[in-house]
N, CA, C and O atoms as CSV, one atom per row, in Angstrom:
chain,resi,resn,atom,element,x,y,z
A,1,UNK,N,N,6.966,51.532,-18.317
A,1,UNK,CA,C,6.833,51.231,-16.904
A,1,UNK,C,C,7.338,52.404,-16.078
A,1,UNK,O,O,6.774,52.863,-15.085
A,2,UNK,N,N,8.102,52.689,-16.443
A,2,UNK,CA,C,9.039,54.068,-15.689
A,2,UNK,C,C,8.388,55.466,-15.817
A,2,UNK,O,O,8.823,56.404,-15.149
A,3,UNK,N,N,7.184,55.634,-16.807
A,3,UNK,CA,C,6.560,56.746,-17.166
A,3,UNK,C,C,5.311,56.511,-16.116
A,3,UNK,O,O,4.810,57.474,-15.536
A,4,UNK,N,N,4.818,55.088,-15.901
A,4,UNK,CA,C,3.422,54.714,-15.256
A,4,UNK,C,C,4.170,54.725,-13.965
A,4,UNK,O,O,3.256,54.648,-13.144
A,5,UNK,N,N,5.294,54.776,-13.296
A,5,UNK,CA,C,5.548,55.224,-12.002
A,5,UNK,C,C,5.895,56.650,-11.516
A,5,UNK,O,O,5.802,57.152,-10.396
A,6,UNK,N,N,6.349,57.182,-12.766
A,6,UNK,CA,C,6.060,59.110,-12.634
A,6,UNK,C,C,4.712,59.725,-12.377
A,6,UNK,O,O,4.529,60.800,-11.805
A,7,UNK,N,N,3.830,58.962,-12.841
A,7,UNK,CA,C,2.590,59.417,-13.622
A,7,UNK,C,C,2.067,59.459,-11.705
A,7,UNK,O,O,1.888,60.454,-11.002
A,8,UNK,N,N,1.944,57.958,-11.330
A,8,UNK,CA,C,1.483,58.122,-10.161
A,8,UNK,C,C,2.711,58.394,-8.983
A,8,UNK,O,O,2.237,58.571,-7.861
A,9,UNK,N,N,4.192,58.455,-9.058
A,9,UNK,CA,C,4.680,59.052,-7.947
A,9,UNK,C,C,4.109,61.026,-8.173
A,9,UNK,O,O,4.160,61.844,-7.255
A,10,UNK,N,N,3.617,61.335,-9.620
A,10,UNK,CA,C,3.063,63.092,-9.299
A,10,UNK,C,C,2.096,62.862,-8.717
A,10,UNK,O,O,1.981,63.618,-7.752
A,11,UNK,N,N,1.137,62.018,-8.840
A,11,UNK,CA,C,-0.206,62.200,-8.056
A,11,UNK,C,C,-0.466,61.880,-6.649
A,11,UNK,O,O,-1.405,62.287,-5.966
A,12,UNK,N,N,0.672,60.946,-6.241
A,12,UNK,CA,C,0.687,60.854,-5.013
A,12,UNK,C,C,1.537,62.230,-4.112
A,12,UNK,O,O,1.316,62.442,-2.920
A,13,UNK,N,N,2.400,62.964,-4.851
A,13,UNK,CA,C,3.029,64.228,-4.250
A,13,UNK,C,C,1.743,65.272,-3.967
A,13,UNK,O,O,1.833,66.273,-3.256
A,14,UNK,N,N,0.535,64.837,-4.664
A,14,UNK,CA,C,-0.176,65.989,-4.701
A,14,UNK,C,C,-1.204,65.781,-3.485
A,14,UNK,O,O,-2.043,66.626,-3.175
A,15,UNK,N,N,-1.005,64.350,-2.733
A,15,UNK,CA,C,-1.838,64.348,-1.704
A,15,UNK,C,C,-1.375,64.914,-0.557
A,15,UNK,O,O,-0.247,64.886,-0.064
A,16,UNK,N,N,-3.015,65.755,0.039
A,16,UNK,CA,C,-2.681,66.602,1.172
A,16,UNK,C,C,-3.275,66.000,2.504
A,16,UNK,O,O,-3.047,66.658,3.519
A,17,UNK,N,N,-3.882,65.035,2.614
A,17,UNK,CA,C,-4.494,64.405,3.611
A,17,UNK,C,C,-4.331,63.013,4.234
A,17,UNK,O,O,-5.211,62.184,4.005
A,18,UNK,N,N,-3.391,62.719,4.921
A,18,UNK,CA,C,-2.897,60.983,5.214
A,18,UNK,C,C,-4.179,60.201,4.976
A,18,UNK,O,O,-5.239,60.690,5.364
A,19,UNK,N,N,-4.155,58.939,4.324
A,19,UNK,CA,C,-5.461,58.160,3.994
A,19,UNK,C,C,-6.040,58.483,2.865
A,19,UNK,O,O,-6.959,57.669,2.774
A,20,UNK,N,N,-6.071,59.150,1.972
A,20,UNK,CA,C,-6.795,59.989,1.207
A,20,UNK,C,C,-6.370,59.105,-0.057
A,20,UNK,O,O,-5.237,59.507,-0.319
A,21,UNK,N,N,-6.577,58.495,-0.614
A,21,UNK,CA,C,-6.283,57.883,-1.896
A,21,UNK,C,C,-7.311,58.192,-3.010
A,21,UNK,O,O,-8.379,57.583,-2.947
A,22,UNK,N,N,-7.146,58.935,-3.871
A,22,UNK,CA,C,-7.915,58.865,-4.966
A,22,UNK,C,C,-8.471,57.563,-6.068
A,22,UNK,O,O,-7.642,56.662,-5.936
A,23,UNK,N,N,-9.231,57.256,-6.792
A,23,UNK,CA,C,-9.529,55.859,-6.981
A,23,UNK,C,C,-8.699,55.761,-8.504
A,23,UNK,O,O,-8.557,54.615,-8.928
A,24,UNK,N,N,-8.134,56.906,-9.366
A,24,UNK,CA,C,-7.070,56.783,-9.922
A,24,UNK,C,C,-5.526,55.885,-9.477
A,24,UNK,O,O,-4.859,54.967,-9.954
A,25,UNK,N,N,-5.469,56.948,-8.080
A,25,UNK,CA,C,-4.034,56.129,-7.814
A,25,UNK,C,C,-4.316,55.065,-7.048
A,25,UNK,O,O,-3.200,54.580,-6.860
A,26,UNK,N,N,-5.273,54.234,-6.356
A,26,UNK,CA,C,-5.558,53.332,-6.143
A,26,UNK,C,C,-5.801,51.964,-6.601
A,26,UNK,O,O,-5.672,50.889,-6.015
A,27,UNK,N,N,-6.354,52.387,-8.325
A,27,UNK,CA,C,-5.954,51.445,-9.434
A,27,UNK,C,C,-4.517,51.629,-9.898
A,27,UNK,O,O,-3.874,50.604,-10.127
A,28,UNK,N,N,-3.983,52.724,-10.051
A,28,UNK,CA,C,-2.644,52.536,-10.817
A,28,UNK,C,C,-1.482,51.357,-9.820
A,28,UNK,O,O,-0.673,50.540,-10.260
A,29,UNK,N,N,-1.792,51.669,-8.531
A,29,UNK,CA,C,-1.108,51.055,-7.379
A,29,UNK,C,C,-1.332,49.326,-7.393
A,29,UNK,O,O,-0.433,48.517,-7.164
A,30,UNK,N,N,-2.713,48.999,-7.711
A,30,UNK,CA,C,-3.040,47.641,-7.768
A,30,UNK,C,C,-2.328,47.191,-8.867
A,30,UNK,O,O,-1.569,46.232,-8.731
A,31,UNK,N,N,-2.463,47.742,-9.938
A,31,UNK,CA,C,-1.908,47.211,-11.152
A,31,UNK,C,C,-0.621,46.994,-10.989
A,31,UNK,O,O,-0.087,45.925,-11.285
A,32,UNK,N,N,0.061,48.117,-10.444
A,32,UNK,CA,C,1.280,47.980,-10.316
A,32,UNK,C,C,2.288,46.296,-9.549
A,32,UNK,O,O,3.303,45.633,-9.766
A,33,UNK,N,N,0.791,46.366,-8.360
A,33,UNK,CA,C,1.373,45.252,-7.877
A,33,UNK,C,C,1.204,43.772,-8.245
A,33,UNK,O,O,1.678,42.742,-7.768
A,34,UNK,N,N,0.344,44.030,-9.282
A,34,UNK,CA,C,-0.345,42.584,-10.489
A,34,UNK,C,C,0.746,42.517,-11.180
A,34,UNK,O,O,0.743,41.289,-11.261
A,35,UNK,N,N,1.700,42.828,-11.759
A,35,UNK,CA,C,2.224,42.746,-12.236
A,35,UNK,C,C,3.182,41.789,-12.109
A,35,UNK,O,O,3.784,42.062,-11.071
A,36,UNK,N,N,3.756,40.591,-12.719
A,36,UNK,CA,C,4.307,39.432,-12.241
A,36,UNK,C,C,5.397,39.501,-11.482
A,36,UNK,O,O,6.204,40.391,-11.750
A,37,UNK,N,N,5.607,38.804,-10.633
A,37,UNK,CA,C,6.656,38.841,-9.822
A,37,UNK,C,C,7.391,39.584,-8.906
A,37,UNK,O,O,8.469,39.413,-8.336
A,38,UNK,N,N,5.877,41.132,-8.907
A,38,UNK,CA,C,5.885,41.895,-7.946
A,38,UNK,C,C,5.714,40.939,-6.853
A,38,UNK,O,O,5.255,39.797,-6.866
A,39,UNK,N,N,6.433,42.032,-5.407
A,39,UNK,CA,C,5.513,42.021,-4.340
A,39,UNK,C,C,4.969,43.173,-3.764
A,39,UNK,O,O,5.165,44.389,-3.784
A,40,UNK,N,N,3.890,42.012,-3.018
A,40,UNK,CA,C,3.250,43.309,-2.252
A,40,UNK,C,C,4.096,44.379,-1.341
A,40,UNK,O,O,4.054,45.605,-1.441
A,41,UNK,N,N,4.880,43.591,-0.419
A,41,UNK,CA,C,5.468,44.607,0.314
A,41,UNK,C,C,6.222,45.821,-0.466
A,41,UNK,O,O,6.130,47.041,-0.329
A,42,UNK,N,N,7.108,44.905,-1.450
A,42,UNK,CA,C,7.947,45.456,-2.385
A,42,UNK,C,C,7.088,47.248,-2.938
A,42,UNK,O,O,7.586,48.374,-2.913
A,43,UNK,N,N,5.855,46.851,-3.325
A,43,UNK,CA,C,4.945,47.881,-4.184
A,43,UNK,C,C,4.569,48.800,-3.541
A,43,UNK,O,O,4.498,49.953,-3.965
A,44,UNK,N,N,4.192,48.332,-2.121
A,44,UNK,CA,C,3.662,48.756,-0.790
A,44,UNK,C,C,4.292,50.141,-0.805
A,44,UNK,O,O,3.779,51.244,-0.992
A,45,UNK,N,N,5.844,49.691,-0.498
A,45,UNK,CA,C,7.021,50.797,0.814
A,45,UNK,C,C,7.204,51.566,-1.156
A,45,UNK,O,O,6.792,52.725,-1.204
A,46,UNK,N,N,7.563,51.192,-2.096
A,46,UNK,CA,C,7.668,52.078,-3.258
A,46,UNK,C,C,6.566,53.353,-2.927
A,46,UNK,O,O,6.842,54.495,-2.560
A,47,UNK,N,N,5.616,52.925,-3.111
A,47,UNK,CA,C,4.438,53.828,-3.024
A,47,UNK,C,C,4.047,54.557,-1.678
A,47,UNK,O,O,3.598,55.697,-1.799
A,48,UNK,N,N,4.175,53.994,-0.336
A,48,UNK,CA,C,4.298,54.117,0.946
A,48,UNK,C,C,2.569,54.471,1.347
A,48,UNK,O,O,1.914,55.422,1.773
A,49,UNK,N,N,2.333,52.983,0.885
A,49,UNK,CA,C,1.421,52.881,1.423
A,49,UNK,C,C,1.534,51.454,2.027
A,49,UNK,O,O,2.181,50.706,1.294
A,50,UNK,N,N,1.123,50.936,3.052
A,50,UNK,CA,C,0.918,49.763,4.407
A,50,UNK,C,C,0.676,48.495,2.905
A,50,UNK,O,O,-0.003,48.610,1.885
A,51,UNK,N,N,1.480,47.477,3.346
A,51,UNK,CA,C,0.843,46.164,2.912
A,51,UNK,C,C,-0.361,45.673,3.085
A,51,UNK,O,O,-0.933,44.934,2.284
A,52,UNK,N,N,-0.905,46.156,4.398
A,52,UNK,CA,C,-2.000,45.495,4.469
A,52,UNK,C,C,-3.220,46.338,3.831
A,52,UNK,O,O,-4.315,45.784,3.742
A,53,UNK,N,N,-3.091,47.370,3.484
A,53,UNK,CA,C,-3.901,48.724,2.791
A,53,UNK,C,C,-3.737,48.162,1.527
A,53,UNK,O,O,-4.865,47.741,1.269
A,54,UNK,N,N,-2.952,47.881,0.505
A,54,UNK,CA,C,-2.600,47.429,-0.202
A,54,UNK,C,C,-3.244,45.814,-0.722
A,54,UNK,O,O,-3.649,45.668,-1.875
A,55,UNK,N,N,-3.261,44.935,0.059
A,55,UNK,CA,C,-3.830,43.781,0.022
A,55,UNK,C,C,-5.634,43.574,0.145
A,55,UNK,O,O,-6.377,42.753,-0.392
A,56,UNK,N,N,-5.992,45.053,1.383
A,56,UNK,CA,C,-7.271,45.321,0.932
A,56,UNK,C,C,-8.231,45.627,-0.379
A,56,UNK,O,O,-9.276,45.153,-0.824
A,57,UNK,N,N,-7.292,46.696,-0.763
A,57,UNK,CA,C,-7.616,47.050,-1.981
A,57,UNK,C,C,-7.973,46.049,-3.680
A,57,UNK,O,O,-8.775,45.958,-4.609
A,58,UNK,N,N,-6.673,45.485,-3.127
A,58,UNK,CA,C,-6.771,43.883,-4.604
A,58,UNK,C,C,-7.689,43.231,-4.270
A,58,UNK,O,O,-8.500,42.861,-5.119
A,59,UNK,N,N,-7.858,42.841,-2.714
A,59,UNK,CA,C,-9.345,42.048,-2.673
A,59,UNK,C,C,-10.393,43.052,-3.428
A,59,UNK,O,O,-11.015,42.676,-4.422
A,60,UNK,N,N,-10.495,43.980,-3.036
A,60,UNK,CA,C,-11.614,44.533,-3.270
A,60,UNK,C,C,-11.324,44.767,-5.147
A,60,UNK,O,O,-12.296,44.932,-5.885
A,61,UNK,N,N,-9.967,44.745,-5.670
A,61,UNK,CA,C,-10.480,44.829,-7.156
A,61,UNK,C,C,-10.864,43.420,-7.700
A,61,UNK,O,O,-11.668,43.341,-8.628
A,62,UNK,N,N,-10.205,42.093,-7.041
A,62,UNK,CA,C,-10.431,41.064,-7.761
A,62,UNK,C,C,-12.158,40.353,-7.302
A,62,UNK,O,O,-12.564,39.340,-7.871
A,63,UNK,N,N,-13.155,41.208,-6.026
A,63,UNK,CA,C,-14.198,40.932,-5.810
A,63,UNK,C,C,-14.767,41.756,-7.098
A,63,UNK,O,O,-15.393,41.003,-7.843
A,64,UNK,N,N,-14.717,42.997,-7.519
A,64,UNK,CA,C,-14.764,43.484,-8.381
A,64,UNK,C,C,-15.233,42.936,-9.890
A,64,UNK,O,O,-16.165,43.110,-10.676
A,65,UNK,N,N,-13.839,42.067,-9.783
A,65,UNK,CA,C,-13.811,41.719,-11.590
A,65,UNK,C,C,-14.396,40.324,-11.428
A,65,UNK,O,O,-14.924,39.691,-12.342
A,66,UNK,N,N,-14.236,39.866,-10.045
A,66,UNK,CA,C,-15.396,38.392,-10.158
A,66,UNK,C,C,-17.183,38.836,-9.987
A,66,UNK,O,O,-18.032,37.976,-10.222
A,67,UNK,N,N,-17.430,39.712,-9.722
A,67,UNK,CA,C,-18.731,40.460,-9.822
A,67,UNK,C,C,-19.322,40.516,-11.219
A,67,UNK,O,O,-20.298,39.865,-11.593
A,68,UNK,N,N,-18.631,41.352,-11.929
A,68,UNK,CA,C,-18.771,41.777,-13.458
A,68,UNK,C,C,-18.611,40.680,-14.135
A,68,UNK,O,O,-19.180,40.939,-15.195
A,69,UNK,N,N,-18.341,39.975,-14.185
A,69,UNK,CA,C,-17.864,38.460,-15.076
A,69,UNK,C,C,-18.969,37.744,-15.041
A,69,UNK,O,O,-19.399,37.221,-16.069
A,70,UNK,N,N,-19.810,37.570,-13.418
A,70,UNK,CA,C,-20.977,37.213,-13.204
A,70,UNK,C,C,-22.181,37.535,-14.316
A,70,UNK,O,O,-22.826,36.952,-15.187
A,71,UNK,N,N,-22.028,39.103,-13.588
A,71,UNK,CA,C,-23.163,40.028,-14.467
A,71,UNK,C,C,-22.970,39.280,-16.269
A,71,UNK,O,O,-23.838,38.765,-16.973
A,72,UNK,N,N,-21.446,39.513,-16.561
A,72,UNK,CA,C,-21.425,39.432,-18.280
A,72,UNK,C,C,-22.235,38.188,-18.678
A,72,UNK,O,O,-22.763,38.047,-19.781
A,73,UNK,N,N,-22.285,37.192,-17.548
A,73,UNK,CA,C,-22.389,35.548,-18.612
A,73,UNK,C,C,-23.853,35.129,-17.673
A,73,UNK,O,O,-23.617,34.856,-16.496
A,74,UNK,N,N,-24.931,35.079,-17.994
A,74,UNK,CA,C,-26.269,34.941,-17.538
A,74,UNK,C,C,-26.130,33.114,-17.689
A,74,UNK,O,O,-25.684,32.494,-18.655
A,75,UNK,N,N,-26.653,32.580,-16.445
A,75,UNK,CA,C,-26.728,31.376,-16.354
A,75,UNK,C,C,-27.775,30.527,-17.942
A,75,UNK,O,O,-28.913,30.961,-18.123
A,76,UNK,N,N,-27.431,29.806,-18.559
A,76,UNK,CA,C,-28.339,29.356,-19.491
A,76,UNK,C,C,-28.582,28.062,-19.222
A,76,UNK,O,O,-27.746,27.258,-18.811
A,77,UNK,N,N,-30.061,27.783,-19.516
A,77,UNK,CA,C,-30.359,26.032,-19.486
A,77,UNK,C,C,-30.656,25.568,-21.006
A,77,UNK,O,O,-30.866,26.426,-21.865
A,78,UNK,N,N,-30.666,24.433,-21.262
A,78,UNK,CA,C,-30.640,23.702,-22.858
A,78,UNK,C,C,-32.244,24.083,-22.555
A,78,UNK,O,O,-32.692,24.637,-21.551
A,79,UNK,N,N,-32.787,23.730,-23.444
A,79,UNK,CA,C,-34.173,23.427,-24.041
A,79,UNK,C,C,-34.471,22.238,-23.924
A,79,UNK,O,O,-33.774,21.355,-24.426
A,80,UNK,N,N,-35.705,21.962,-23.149
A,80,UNK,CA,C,-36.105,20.597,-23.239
A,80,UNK,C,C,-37.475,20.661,-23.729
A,80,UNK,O,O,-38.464,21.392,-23.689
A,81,UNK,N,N,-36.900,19.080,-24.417
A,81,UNK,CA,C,-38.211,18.791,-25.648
A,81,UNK,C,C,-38.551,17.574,-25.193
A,81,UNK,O,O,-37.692,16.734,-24.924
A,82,UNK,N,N,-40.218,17.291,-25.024
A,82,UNK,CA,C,-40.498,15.938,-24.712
A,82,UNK,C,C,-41.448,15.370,-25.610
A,82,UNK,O,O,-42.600,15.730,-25.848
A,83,UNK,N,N,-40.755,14.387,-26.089
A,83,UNK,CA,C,-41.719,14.214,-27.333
A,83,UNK,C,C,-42.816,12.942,-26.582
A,83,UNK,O,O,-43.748,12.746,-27.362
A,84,UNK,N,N,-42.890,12.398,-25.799
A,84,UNK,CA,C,-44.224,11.570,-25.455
A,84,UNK,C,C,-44.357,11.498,-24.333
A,84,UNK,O,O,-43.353,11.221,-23.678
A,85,UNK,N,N,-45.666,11.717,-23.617
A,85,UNK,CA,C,-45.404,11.928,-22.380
A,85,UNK,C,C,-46.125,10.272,-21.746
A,85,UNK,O,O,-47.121,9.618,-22.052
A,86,UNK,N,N,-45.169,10.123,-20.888
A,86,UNK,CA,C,-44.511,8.397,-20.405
A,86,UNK,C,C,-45.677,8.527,-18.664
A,86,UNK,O,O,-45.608,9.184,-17.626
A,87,UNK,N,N,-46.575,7.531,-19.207
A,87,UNK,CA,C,-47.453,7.351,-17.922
A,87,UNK,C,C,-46.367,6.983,-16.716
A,87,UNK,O,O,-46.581,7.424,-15.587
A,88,UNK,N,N,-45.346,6.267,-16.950
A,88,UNK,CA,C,-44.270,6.099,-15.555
A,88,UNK,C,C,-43.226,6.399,-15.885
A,88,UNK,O,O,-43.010,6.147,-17.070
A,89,UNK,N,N,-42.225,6.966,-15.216
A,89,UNK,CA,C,-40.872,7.118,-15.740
A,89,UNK,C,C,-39.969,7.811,-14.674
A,89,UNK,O,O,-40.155,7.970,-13.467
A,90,UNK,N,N,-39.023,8.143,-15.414
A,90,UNK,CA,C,-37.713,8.558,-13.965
A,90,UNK,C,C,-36.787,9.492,-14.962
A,90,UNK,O,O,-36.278,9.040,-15.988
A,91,UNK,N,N,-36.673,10.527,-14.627
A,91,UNK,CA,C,-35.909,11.569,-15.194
A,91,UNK,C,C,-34.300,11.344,-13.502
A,91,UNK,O,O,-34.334,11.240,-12.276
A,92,UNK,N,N,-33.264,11.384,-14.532
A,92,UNK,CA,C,-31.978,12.223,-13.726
A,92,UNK,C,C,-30.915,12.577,-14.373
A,92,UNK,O,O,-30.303,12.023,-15.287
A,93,UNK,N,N,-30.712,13.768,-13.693
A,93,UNK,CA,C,-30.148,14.778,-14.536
A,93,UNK,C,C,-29.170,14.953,-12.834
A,93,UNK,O,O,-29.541,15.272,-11.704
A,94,UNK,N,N,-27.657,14.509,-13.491
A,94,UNK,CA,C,-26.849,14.542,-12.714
A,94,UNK,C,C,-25.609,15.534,-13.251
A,94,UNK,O,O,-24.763,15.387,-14.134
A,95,UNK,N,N,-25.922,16.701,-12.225
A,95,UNK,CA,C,-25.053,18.253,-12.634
A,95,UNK,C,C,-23.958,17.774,-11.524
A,95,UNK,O,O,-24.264,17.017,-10.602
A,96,UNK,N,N,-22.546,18.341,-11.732
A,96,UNK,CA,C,-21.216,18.062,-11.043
A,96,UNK,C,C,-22.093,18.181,-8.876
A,96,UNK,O,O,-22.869,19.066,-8.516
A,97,UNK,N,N,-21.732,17.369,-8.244
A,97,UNK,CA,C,-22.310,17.933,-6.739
A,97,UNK,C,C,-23.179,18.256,-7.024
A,97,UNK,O,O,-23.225,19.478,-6.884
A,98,UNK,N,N,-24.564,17.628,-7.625
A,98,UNK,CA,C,-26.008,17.682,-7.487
A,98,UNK,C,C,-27.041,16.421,-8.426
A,98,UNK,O,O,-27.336,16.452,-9.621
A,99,UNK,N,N,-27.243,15.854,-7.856
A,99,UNK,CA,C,-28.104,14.527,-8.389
A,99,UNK,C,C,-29.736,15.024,-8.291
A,99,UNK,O,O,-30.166,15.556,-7.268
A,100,UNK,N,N,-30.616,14.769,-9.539
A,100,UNK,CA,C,-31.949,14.838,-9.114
A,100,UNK,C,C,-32.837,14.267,-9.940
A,100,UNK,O,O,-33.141,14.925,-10.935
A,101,UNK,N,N,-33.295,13.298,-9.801
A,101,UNK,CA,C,-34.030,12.156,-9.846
A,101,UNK,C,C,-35.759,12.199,-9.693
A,101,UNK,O,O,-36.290,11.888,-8.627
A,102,UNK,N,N,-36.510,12.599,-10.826
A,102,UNK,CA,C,-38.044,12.915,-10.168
A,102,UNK,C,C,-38.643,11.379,-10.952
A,102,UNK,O,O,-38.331,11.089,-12.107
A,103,UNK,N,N,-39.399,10.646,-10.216
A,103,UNK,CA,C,-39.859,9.200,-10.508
A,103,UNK,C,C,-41.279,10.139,-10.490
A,103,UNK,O,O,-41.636,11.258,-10.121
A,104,UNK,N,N,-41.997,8.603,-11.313
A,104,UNK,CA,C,-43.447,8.583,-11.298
A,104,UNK,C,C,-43.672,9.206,-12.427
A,104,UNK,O,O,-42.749,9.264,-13.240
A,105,UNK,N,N,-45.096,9.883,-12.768
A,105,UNK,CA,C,-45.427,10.414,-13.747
A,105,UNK,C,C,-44.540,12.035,-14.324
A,105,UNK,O,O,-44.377,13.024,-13.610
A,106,UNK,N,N,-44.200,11.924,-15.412
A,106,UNK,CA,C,-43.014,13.121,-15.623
A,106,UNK,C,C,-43.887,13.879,-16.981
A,106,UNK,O,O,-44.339,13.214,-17.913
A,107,UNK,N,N,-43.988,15.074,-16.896
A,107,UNK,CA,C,-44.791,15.903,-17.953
A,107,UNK,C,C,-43.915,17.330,-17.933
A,107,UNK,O,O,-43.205,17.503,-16.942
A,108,UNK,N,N,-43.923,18.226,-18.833
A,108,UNK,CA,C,-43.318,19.264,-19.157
A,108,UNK,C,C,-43.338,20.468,-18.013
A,108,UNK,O,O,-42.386,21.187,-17.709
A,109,UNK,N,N,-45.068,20.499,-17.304
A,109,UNK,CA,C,-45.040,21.267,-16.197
A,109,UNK,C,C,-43.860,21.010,-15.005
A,109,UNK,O,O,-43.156,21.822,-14.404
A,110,UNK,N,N,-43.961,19.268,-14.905
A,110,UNK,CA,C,-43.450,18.908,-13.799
A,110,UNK,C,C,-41.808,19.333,-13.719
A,110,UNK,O,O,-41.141,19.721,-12.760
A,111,UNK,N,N,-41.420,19.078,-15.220
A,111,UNK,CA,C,-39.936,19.023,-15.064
A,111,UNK,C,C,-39.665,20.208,-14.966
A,111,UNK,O,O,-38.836,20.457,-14.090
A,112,UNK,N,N,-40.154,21.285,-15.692
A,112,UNK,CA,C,-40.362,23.281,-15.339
A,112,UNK,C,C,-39.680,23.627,-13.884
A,112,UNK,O,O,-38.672,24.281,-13.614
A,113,UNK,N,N,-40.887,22.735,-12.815
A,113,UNK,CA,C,-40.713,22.743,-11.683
A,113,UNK,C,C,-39.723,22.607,-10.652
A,113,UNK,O,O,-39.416,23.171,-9.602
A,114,UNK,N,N,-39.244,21.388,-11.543
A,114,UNK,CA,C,-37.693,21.198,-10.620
A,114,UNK,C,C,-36.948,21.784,-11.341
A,114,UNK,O,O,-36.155,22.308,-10.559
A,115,UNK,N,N,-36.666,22.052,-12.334
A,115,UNK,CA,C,-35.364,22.311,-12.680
A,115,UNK,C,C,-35.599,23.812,-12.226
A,115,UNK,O,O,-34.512,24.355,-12.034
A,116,UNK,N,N,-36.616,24.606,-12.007
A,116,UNK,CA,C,-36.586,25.876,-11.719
A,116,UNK,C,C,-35.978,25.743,-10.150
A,116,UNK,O,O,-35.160,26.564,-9.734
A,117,UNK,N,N,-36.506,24.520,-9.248
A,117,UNK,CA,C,-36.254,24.325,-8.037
A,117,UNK,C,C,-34.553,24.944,-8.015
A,117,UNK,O,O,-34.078,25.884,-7.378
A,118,UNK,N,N,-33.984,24.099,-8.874
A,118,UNK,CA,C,-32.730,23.995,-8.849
A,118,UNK,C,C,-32.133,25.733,-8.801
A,118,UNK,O,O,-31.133,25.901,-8.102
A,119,UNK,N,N,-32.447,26.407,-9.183
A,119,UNK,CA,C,-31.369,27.465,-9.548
A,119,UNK,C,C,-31.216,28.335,-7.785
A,119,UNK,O,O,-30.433,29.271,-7.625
């Protein structure tokens, strides 16, 4: 821990321009303040950079890592198999906060349809 605050108190000595954060010490700084039982302010005035500069930044890493998490896991649907197709009938398929219910004649095109509706 004491080596990862040398590492970035040299790189921050080496800045010549107020505002200027490199995206090295900008992660080393977030991390720093992830760290349990940090605080922000606490990490902030160490580093001397603004709390609220600071609080921008984590948004912007934890929009980040909720982005990529997205990308990693592609929405999947089961496979549906209909083995006879039912001159009347009523499909519902009740997902957490979403009910959908198609009555009347139900065939493989039809159900395609809604459930594509759905996404």
């Amino acid at each position: 821990m004491q080596e990862q605050k040398q590492i970035v108190a040299d790189t921050m000595s080496k800045r010549t321009v107020r505002g200027k954060w490199t995206s090295q010490q900008r992660q080393q700084i977030v991390r720093a303040s992830l760290v349990g039982g940090a605080s922000i302010n606490e990490v902030a005035q160490r580093f001397g950079v603004r709390a609220n500069l600071l609080s921008a930044w984590r948004r912007r890493h934890a929009q980040a890592l909720a982005a990529s998490k997205r990308k990693a896991t592609p929405a999947r649907f089961a496979a549906v198999h209909v083995k006879a197709v039912s001159v009347d009938g009523t499909i519902e398929i009740d997902w957490v906060n979403r009910l959908i219910r198609v009555h009347g004649i139900v065939d493989v095109g039809m159900l395609r349809e809604v459930l594509a509706a759905t996404r």
